[in-house]
N, C-alpha and C positions, 0 to 999 in steps of 0.2 A: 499922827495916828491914821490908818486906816479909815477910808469910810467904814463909818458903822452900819450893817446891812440890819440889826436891830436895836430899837431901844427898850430896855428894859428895865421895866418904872413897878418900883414899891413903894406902895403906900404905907408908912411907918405913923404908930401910934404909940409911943412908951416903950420900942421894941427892944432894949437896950439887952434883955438877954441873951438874945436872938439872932441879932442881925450881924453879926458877926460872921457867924459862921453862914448862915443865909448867903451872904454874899460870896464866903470862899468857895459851896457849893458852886454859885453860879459860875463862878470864873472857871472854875473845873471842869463843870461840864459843858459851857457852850466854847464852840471851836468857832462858829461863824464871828468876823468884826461885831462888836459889839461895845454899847457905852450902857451904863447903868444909871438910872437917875432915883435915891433915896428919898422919897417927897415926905415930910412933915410938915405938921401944922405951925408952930412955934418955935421960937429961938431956944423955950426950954427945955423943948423933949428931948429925952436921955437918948433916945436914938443915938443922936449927932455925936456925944460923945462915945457912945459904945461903938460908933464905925469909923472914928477917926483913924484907927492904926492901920484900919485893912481900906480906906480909903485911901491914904497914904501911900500905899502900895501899889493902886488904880488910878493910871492916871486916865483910865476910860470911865470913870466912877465919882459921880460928887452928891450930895448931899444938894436937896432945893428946899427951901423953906417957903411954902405957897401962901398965898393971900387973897385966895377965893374964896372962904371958909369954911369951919370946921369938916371934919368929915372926909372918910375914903372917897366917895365919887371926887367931890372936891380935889382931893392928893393928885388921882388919877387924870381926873380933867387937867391939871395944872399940869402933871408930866408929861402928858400926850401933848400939848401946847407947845412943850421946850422939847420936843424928841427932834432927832436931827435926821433920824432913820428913816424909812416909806414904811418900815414894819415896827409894831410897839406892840413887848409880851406886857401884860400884868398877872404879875405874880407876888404872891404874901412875904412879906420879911418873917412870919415867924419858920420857915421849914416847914412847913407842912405840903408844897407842891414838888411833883417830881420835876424837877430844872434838868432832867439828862433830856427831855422831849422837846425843849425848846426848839432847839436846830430844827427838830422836821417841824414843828409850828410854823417857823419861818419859813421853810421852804414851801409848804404849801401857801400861804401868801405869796407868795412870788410869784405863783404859776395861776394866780390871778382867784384865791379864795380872800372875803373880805374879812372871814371869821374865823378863825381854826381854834376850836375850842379843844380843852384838855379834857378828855369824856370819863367819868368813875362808871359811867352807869352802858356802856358796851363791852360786848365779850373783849375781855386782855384788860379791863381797866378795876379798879375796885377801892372801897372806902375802907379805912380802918380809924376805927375811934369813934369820939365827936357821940355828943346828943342824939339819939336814937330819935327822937320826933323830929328833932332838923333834916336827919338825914332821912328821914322818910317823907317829908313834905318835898324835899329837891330831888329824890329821887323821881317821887310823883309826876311832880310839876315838869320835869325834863322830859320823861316818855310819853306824858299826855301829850304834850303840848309838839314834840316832832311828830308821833302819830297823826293827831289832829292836825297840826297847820304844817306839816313839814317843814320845818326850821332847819334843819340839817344836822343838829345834834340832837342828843339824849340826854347833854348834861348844859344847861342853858343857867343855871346859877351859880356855876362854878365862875367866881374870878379868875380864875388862873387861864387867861385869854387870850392868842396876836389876834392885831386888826392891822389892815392897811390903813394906815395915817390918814391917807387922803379921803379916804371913806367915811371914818370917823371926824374930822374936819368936816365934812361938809352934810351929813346927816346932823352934826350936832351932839350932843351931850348935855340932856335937860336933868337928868339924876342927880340931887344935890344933898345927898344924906349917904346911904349907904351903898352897898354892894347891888344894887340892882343895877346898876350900872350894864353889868355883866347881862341880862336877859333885857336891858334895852339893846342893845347894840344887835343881838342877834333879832330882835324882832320887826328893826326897822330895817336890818339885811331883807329878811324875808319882805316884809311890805316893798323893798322896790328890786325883789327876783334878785338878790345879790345872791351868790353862792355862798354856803359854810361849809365850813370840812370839821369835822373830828379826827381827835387820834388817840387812842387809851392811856390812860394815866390814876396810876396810884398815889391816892393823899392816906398821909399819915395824919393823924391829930398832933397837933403842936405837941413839941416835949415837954417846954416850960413859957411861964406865962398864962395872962387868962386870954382869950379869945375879946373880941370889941365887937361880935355879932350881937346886933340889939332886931332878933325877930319880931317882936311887936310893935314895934315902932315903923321896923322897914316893909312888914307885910302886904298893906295894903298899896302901896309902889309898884312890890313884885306882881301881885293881882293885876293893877294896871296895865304894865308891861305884857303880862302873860294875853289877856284880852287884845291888845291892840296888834297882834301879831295875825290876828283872824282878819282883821281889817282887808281891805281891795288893792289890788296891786298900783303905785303910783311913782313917778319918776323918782329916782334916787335924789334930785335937786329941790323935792315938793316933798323928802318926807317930814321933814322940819316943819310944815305948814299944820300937818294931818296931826300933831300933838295936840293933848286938849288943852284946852286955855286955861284948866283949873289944878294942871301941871304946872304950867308955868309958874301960875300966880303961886303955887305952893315952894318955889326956889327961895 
C-alpha cells in the first residue's frame, strides 16, 4: 500500500448502526493515501462486528481495541499513537462530519498548519440539528475565544480535527474523558504561536443512534482548556510543563 499521507481515527462507542456506512463515506470521498483506524474500547462493542464486512474490503482499514481507558480522548490518544501518517483527521463514526473536506484538512497540514479544524461557525460552514443549548455554548465558546485569544478558529470544540502527528506527540494529550480533547490541542497550538487554519464544514446531527456527549461531566475540562489558551507565549517543547498539576492528577 501506499504511504498513507493521512490517518484517520474514529473513535467508536456502540456504533454498530452507523459505522458502516461512516466508513464507505470516507473511502468515497478522500482520494489522498490514506489508512483508517476504528478505536474502541472493548472486545465487546458491537462496532467491531458491524465494520467487519466493509473492513474486509479495506485493506487500509482495521479496527484497534485500546487499553488506555474508557472514553473518546482515550480512543483518540490511542489512534494518534498507532497512526503511521504525519497528518491524523478525527472524525465521528456516527456520520454526522462532512468527510468530502478532509483532503483540504490535510493539505493545509502539509503546508505547515498544526490544526486545521472543520469550522460550523464561519461564512460557508453551518450546524443542522443537535441540542439547541449545546449548540449555543460551542458556538459561544468558539468566537469568544478566537476573538479573544486568537486561536485561529471559530469552531474550537468541534472534534472533527487534522493535527500534525508530531505536534501532537510532543505537546502531549492530557484530556482523559471526553471530547475536549479537540479545544486542548488548539490552545496549546496557540500557547506556543503554532498556526491553525480552518475551513467550512457542515454537520448534520446523527441519523440514528444516541449521541455519547455527557456535557456536565465534560464542562469544566472545556472551561479549563478555554482559559489556558490566554496563558503567555512558551516553546512548543515546554507546553507540557505549563499544564496544571490538578489536570494531571484528575487523569
Amino acid at each position: 500500500m501506499t504511504a498513507p499521507r493521512a490517518t484517520i481515527v474514529l473513535p467508536a462507542y456502540n456504533e454498530h448502526e452507523s459505522i458502516a456506512l461512516a466508513l464507505r463515506r470516507i473511502d468515497d470521498a478522500v482520494s489522498l493515501p490514506h489508512e483508517i483506524l476504528v478505536v474502541v474500547d472493548s472486545e465487546s462493542d458491537t462496532t467491531i462486528a458491524a465494520a467487519a464486512d466493509e473492513i474486509s474490503r479495506m485493506p487500509h482499514a482495521r479496527v484497534l481495541v485500546q487499553d488506555y481507558g474508557r472514553g473518546p480522548a482515550n480512543a483518540v490518544r490511542y489512534g494518534i499513537d498507532h497512526a503511521e501518517a504525519a497528518c491524523v483527521v478525527v472524525t465521528m463514526a456516527d456520520g454526522s462530519d462532512d468527510v468530502r473536506v478532509i483532503d483540504d484538512m490535510v493539505r493545509l497540514v502539509e503546508r505547515g498548519f498544526v490544526v486545521a479544524s472543520a469550522s460550523r461557525y464561519m461564512p460557508g460552514g453551518a450546524q443542522r440539528g443537535g441540542p439547541v443549548g449545546k449548540r449555543l455554548m460551542s458556538e459561544t465558546a468558539g468566537r469568544s475565544l478566537n476573538l479573544l485569544a486568537r486561536v485561529g478558529t471559530r469552531d474550537v470544540t468541534n472534534a472533527f480535527k487534522a493535527y500534525d502527528t508530531a505536534f501532537v506527540r510532543e505537546v502531549g494529550i492530557d484530556s482523559r474523558s471526553g471530547f475536549e480533547i479537540a479545544i486542548e490541542l488548539v490552545s496549546k497550538a496557540r500557547r506556543a504561536r503554532r498556526p491553525v487554519a480552518e475551513i467550512p464544514t457542515i454537520w448534520l446531527d446523527r441519523e440514528v443512534g444516541a449521541s455519547n456527549f455527557k456535557i456536565r461531566a465534560w464542562l469544566p475540562k472545556y472551561l479549563y482548556w478555554y482559559a489556558f489558551a490566554f496563558g503567555p507565549a512558551v516553546a512548543q517543547e515546554s507546553v507540557r510543563a505549563r499544564v496544571s498539576s490538578k489536570v494531571r492528577g484528575s487523569r
